[in-house]
Backbone as JSON, one array per atom type, in Angstrom:
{
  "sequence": "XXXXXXXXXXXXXXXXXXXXXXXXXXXXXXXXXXXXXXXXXXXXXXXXXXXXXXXXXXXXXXXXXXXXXXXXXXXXXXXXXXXXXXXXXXXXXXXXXXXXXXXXXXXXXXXXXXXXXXXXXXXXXXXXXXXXXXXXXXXXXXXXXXXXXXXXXXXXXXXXXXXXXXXXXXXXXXXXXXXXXXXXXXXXXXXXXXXXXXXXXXXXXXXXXXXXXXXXXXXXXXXXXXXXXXXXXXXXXXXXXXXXXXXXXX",
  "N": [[28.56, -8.34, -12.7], [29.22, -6.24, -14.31], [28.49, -4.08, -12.52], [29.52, -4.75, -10.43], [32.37, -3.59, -11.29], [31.78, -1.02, -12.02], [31.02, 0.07, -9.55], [33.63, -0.2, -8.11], [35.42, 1.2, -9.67], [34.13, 3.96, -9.43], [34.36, 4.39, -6.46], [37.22, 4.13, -7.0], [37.51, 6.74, -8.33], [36.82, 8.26, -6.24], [38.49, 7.97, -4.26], [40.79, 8.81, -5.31], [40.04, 11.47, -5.41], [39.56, 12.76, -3.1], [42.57, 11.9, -2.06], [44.12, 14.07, -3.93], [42.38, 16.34, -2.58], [43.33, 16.23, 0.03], [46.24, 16.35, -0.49], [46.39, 19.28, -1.18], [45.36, 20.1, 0.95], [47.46, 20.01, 2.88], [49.6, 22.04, 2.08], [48.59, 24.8, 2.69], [48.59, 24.12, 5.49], [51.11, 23.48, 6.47], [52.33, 25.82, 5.73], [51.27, 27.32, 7.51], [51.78, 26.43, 9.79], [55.06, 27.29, 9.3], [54.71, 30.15, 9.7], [53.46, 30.33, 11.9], [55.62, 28.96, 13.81], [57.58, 30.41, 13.03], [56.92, 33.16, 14.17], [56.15, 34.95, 11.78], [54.81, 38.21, 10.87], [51.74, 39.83, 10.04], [51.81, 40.41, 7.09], [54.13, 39.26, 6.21], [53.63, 36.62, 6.53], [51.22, 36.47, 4.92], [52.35, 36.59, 2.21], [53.93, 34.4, 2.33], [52.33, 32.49, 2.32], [50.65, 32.51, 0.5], [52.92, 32.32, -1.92], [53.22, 29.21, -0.85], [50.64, 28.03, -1.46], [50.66, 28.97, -4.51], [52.66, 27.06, -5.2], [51.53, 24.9, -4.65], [50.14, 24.24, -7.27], [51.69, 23.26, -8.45], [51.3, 20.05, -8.54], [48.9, 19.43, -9.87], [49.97, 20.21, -12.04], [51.79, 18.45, -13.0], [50.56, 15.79, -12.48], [48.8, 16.17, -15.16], [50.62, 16.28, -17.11], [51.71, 13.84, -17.05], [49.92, 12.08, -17.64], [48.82, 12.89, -20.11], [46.87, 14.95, -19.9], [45.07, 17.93, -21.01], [44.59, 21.34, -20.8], [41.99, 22.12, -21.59], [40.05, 20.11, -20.52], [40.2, 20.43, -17.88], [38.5, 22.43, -17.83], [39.51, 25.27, -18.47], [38.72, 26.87, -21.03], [36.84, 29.09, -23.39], [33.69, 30.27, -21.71], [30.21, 28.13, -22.83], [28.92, 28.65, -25.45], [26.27, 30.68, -24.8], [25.75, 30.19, -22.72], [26.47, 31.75, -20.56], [23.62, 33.29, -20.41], [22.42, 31.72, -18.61], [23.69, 31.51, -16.22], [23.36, 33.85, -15.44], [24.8, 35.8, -15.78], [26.47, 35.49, -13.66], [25.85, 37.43, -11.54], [24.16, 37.47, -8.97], [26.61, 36.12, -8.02], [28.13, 37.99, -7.86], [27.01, 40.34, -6.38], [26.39, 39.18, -4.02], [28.59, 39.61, -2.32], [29.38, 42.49, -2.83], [28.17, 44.48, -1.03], [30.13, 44.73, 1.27], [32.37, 45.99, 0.48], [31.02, 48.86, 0.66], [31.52, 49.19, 3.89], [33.78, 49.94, 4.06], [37.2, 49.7, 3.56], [40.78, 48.38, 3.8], [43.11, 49.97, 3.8], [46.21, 50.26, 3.62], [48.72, 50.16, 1.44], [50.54, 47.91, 1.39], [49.41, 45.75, 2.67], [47.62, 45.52, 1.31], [48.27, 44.69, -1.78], [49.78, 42.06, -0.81], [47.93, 40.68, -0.01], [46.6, 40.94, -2.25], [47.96, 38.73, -3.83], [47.9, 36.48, -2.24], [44.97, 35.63, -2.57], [44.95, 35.35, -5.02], [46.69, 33.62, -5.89], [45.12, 31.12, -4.53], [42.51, 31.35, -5.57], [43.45, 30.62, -8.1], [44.64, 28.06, -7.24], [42.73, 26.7, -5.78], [40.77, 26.37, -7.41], [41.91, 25.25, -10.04], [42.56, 22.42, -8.39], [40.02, 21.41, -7.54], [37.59, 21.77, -9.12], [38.41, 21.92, -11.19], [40.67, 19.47, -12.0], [39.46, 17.33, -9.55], [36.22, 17.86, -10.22], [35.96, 16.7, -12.45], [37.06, 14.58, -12.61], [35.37, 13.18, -10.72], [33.17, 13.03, -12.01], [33.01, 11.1, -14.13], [32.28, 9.25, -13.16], [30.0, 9.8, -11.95], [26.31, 11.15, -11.85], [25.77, 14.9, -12.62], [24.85, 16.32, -10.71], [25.38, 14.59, -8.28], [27.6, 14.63, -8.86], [28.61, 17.68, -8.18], [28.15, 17.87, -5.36], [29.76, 15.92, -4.02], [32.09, 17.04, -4.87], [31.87, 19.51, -3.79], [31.98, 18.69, -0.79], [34.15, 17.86, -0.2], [35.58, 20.48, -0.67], [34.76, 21.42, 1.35], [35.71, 20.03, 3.24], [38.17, 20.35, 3.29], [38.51, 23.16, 4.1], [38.55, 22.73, 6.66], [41.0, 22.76, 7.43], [41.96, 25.42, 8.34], [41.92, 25.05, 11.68], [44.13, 23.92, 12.11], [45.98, 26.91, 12.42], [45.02, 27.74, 14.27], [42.57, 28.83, 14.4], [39.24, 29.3, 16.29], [36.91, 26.49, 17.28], [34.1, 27.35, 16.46], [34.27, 29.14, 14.13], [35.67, 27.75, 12.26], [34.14, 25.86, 11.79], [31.86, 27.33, 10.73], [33.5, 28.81, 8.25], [33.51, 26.22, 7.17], [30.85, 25.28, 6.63], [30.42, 27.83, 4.49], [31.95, 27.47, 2.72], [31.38, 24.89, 1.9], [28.6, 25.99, 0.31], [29.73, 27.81, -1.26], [30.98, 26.11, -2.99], [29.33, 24.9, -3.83], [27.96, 26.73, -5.69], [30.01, 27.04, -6.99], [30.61, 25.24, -8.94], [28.3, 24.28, -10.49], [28.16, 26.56, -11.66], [30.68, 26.16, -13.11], [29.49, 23.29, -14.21], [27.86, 24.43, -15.95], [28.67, 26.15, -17.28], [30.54, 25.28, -18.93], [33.1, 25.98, -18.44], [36.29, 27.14, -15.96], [37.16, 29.34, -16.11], [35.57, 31.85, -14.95], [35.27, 31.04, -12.65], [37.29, 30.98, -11.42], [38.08, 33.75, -11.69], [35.95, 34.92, -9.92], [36.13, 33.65, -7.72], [38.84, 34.34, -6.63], [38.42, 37.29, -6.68], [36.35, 37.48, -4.26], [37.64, 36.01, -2.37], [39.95, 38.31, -2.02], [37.91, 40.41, -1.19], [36.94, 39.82, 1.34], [38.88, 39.99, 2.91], [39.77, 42.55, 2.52], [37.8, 44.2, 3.43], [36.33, 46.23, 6.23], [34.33, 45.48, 7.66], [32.66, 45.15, 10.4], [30.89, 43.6, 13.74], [27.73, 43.95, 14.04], [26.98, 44.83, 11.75], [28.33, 43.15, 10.33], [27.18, 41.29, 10.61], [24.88, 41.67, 9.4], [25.2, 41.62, 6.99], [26.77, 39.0, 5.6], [24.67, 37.55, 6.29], [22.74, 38.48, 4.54], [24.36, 37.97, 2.37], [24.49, 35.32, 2.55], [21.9, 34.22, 2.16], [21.44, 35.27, -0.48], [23.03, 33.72, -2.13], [22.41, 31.08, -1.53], [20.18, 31.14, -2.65], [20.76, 31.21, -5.48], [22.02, 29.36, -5.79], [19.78, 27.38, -5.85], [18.3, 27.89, -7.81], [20.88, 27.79, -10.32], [20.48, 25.17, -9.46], [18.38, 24.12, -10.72], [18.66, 24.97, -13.46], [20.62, 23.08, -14.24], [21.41, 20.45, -16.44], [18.64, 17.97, -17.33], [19.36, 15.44, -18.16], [20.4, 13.19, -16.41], [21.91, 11.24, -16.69], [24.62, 8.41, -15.46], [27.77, 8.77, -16.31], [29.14, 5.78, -16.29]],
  "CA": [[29.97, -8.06, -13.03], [28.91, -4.83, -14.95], [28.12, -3.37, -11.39], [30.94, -4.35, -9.23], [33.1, -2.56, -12.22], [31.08, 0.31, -11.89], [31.41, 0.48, -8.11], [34.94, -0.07, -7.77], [35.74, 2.72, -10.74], [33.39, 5.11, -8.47], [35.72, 4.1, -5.48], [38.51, 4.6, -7.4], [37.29, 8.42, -8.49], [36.28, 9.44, -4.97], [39.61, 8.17, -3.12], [41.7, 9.79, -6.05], [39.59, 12.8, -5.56], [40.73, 12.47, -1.84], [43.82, 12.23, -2.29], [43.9, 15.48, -4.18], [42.23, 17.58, -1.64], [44.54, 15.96, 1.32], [47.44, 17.22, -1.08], [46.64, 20.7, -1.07], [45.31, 21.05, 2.3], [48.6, 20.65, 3.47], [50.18, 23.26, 1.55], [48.64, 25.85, 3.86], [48.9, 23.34, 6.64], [52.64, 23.67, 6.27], [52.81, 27.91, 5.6], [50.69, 28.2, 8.73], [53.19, 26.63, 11.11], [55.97, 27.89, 9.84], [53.98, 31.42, 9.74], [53.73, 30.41, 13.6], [56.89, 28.49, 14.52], [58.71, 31.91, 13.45], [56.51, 34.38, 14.21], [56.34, 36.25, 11.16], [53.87, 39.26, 11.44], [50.45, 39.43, 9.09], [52.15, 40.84, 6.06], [54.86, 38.0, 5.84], [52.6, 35.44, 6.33], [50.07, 36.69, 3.69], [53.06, 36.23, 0.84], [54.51, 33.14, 2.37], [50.65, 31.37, 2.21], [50.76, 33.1, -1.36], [53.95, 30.92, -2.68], [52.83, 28.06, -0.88], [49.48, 27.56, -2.87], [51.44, 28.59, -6.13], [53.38, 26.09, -5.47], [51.04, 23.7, -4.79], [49.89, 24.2, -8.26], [52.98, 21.79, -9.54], [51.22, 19.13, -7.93], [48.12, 18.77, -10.85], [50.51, 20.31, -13.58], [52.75, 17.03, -13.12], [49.58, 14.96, -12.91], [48.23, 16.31, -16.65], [51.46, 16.1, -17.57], [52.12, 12.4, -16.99], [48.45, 11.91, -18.15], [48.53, 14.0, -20.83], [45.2, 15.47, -19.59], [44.97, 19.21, -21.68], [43.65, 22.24, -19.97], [40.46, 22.48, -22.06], [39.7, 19.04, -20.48], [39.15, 20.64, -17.35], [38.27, 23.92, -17.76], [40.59, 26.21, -19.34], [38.39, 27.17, -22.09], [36.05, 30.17, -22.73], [32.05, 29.97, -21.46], [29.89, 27.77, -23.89], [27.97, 29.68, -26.21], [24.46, 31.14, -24.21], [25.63, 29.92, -21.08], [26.37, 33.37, -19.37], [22.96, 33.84, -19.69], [22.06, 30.59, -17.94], [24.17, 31.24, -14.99], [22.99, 34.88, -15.44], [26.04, 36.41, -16.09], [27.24, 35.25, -12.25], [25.89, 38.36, -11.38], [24.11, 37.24, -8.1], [27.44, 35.87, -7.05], [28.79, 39.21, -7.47], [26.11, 40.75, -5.42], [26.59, 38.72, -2.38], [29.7, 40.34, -1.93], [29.53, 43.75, -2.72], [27.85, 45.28, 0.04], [31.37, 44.55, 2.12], [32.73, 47.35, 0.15], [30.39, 49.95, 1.34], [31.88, 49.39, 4.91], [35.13, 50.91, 4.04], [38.76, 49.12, 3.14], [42.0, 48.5, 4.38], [44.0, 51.0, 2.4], [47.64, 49.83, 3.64], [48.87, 49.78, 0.46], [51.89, 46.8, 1.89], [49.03, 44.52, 3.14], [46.56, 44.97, -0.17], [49.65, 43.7, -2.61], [50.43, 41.08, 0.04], [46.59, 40.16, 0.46], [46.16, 40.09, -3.71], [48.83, 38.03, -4.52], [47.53, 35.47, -2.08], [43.51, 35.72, -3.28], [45.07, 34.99, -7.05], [47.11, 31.9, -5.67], [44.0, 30.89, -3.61], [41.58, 31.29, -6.35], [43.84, 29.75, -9.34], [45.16, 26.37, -6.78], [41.84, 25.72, -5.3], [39.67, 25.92, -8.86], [42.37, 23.9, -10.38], [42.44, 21.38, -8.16], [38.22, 21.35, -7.09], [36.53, 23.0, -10.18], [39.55, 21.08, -12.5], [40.97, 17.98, -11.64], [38.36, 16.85, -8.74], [34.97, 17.85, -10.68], [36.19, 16.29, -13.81], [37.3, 12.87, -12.31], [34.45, 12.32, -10.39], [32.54, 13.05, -13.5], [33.8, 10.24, -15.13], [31.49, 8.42, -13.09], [28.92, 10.12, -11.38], [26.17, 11.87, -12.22], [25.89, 15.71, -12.82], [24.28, 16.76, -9.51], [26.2, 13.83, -7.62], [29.31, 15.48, -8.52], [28.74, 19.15, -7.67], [27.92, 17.59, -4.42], [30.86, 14.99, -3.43], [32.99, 17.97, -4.77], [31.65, 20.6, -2.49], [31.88, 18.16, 0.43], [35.73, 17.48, -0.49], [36.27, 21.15, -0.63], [34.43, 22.21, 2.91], [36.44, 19.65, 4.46], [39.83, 21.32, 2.96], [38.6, 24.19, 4.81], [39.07, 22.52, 7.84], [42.27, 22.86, 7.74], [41.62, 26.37, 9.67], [42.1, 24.79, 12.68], [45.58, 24.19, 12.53], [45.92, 28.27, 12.31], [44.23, 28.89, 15.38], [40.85, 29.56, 14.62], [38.14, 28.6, 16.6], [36.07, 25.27, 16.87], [32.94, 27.62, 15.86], [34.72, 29.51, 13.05], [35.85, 26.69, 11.11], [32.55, 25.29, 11.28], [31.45, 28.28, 9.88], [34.03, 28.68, 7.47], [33.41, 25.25, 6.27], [29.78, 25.65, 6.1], [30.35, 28.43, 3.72], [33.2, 26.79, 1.57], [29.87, 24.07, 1.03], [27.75, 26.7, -0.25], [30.57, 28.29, -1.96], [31.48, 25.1, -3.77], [28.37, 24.17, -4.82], [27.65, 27.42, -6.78], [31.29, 27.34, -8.14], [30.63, 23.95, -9.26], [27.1, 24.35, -10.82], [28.71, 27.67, -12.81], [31.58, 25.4, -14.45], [29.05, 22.51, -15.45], [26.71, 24.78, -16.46], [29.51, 27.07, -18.5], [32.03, 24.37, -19.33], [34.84, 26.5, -18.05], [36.43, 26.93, -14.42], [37.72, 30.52, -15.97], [34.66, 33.01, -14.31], [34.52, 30.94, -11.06], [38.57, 31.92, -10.82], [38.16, 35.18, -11.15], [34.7, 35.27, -8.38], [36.94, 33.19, -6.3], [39.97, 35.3, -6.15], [37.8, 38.47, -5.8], [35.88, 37.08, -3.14], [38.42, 36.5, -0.97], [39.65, 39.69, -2.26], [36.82, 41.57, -0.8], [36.57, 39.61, 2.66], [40.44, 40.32, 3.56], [40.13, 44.38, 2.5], [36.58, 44.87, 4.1], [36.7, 46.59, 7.09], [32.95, 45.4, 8.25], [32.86, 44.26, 11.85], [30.18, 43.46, 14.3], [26.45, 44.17, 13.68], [27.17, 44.73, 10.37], [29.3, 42.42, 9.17], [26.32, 39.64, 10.43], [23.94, 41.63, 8.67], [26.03, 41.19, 5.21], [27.4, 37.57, 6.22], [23.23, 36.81, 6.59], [22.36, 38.76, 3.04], [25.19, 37.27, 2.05], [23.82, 33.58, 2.46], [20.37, 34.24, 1.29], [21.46, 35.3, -2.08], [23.77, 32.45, -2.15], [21.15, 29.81, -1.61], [18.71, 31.36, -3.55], [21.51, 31.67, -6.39], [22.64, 27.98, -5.61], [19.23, 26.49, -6.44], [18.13, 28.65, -9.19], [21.28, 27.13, -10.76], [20.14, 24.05, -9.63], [16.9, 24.13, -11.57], [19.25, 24.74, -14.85], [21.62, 21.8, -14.72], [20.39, 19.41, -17.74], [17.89, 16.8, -16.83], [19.32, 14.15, -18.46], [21.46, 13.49, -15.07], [22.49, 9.99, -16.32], [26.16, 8.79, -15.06], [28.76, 7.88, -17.12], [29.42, 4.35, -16.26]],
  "C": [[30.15, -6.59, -13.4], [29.41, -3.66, -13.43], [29.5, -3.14, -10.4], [31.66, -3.8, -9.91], [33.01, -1.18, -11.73], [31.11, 0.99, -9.91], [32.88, 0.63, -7.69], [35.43, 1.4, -8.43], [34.69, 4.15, -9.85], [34.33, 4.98, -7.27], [36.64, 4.82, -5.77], [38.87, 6.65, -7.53], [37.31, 9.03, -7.48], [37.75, 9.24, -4.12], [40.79, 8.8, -4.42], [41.58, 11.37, -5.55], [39.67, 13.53, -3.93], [41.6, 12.52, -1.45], [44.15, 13.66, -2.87], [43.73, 16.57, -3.33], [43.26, 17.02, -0.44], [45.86, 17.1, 0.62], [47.66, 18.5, -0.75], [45.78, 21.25, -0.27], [46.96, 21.18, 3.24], [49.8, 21.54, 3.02], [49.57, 24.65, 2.39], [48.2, 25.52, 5.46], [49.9, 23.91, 7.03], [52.7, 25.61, 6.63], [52.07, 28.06, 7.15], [51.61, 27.75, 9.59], [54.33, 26.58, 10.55], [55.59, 28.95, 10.1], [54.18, 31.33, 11.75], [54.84, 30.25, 14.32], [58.3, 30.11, 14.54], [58.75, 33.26, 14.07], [56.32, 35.5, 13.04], [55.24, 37.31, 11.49], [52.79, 38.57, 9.95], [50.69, 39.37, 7.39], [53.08, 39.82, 5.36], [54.65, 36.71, 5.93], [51.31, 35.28, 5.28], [51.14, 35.95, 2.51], [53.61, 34.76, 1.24], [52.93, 31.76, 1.96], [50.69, 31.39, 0.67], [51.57, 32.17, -2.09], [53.84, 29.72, -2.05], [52.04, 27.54, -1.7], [50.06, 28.09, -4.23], [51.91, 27.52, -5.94], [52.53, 24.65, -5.83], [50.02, 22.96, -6.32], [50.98, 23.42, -9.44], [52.49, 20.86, -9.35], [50.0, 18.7, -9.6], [48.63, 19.29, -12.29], [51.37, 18.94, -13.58], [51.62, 15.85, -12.96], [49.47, 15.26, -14.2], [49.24, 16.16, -17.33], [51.51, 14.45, -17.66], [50.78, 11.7, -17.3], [47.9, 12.16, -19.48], [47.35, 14.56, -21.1], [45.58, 17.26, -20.25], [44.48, 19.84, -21.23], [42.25, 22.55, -20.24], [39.46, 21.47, -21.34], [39.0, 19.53, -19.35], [39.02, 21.93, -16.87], [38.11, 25.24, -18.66], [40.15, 26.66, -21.14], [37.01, 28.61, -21.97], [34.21, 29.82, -22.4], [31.5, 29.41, -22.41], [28.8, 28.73, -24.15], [26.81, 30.23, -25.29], [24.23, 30.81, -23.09], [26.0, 30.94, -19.96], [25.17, 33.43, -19.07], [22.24, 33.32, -18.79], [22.6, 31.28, -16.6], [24.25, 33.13, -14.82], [24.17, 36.09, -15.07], [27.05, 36.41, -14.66], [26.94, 36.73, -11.41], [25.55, 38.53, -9.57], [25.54, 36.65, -7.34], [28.26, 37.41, -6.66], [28.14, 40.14, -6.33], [25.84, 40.68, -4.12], [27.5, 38.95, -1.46], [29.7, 41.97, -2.05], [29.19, 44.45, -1.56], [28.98, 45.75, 1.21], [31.87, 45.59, 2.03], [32.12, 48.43, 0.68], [30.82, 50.07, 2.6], [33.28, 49.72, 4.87], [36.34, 49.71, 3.75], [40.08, 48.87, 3.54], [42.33, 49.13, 3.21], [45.24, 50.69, 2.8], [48.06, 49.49, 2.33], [50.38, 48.12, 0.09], [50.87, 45.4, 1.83], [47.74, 43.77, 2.01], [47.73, 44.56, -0.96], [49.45, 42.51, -1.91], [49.07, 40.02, 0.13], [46.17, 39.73, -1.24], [46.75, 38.95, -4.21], [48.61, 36.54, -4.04], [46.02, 35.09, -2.46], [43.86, 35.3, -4.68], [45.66, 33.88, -6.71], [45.84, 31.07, -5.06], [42.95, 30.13, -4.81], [42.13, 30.19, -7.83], [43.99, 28.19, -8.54], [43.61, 25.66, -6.63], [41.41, 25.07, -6.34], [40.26, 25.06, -9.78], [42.57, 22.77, -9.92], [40.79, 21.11, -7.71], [37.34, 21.24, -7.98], [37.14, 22.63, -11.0], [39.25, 19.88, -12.36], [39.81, 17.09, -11.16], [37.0, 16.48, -9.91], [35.41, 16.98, -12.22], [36.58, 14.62, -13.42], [35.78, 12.51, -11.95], [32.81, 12.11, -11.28], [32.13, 11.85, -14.82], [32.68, 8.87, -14.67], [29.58, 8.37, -12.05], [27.75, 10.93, -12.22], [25.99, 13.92, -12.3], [25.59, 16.48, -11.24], [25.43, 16.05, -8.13], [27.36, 14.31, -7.49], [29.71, 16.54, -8.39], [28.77, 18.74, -6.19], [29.03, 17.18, -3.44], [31.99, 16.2, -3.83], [33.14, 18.96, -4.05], [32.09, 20.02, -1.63], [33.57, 17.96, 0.81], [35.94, 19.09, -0.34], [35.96, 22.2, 0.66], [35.69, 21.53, 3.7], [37.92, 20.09, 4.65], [39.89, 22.38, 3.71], [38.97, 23.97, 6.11], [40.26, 22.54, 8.27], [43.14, 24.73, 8.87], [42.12, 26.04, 11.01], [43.3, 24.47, 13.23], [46.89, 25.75, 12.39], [45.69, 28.94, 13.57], [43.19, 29.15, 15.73], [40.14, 28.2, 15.4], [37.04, 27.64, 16.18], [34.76, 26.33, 15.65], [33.42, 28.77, 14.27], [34.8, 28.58, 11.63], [34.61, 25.9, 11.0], [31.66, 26.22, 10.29], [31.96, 28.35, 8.91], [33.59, 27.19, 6.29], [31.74, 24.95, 5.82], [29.5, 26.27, 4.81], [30.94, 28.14, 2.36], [31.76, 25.82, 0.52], [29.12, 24.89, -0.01], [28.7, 27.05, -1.43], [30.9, 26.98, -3.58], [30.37, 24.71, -4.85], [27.76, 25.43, -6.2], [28.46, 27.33, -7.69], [31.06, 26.17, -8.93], [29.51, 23.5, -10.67], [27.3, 25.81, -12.05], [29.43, 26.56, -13.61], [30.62, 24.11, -14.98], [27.88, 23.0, -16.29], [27.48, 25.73, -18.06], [30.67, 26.08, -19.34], [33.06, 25.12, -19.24], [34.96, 27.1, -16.67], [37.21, 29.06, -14.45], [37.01, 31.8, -15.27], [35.09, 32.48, -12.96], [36.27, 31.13, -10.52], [38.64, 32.87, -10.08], [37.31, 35.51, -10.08], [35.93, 34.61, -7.52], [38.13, 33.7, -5.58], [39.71, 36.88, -5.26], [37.28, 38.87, -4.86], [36.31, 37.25, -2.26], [38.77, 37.77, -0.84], [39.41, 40.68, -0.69], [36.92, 41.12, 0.33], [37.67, 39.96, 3.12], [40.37, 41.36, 3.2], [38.83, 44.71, 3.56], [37.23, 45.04, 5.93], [34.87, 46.08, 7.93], [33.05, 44.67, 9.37], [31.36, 44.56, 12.89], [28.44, 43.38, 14.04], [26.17, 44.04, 12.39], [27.44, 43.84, 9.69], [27.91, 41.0, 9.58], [25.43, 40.42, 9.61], [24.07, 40.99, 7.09], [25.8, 39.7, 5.23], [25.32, 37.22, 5.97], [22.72, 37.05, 5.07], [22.82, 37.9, 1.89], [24.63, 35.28, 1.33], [22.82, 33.57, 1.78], [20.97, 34.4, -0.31], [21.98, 34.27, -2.82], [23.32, 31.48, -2.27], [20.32, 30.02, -2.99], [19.29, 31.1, -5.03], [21.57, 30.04, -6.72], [21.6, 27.24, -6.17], [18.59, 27.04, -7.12], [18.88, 28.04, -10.01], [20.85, 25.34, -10.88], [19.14, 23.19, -10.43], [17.6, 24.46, -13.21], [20.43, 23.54, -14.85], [20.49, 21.07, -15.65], [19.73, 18.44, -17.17], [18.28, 16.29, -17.28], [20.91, 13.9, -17.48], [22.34, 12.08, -15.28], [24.63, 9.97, -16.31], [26.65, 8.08, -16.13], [28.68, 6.15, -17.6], [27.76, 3.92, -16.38]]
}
């Protein structure tokens, strides 16, 4: 009896947590065709993507609201004590990016505005709904490893949403490859820090940095390859500090 409980309430977490990411993949479902159906150019499609994902940030404030779930619950609080130096001040995540910079910048000063404003909606919607909501439900009944995992996998497949943009079969595979990786460090920072507030700011800057870099061809796979390695290496380094006592909830 215990069990089928315990299975259904796992059910219940993962198609909630489902529901969720469906939600706010089509928030830049939506911005991309109208972005297409009108034609706007690059610059008016950067800010329109931008107030879409704000927006779509009403969607888990009217959940906590009608829940009365509190922001500390999932996140919204500062690093726990001695856990910077656990997750080593995120420094390797910073690292895996920098090099981008060295290949020079878009300096348009129209299309950097236009390009931050969506990297800060980007970075605040996803991590509140992925790295918030998500990692914190399925929490409830999984254990610690289990749910960096089923949360990554929920937030590659969001990436797929690429494809109704345009991009290529082998892009979005790529893309969503990376989102995996991506997820699982961001994921493995907040249960390692108890707060979703660092892997914001990496996640905003991130994109950031890949929409100003000017790195193309030879280069940009050498990065893109450095890139990964540090990422992995970063990913299960963390992995080797999550707490052993992995038991689940239920």
């Amino acid at each position: 009896m215990i069990d089928e409980k315990s299975k259904n309430t796992k059910s219940r977490s993962v198609l909630s947590s489902l529901v969720f990411a469906i939600v706010l993949m089509m928030f830049p479902v939506a911005s991309g065709v109208i972005v297409a159906m009108n034609d706007m150019d690059a610059i008016q499609g950067y800010w329109l993507q931008g107030v879409f994902m704000m927006l779509s940030i009403s969607v888990p404030a009217i959940f906590m609201w009608i829940t009365n779930m509190k922001p500390v619950q999932i996140g919204f609080v500062r690093v726990e004590k001695g856990s910077a130096e656990a997750v080593l001040y995120c420094l390797p995540a910073i690292a895996a990016k920098i090099g981008f910079l060295f290949c020079g910048m878009n300096r348009d000063i129209h299309t950097i505005v236009a390009l931050a404003f969506l990297a800060i909606a980007i970075g605040l919607s996803e991590e509140l709904y992925f790295r918030g909501i998500i990692l914190s439900k399925l929490r409830t009944c999984f254990t610690i490893k289990q749910t960096i995992i089923l949360s990554s996998v929920f937030f590659a497949a969001v990436h797929a949403s690429q494809a109704f943009s345009g991009a290529g079969i082998f892009m979005v595979a790529l893309t969503m490859i990376n989102a995996l990786l991506f997820g699982i460090v961001a994921s493995e920072i907040v249960m390692l820090t108890k707060s979703i507030v660092a892997v914001i700011i990496w996640h905003t800057s991130y994109d950031f940095i890949n929409w100003i870099a000017l790195a193309q061809g030879t280069t940009e796979i050498v990065l893109v390859i450095i890139q990964s390695v540090i990422m992995i290496t970063y990913a299960i380094y963390l992995w080797t500090e999550l707490p052993d006592k992995q038991d689940c909830p239920l």
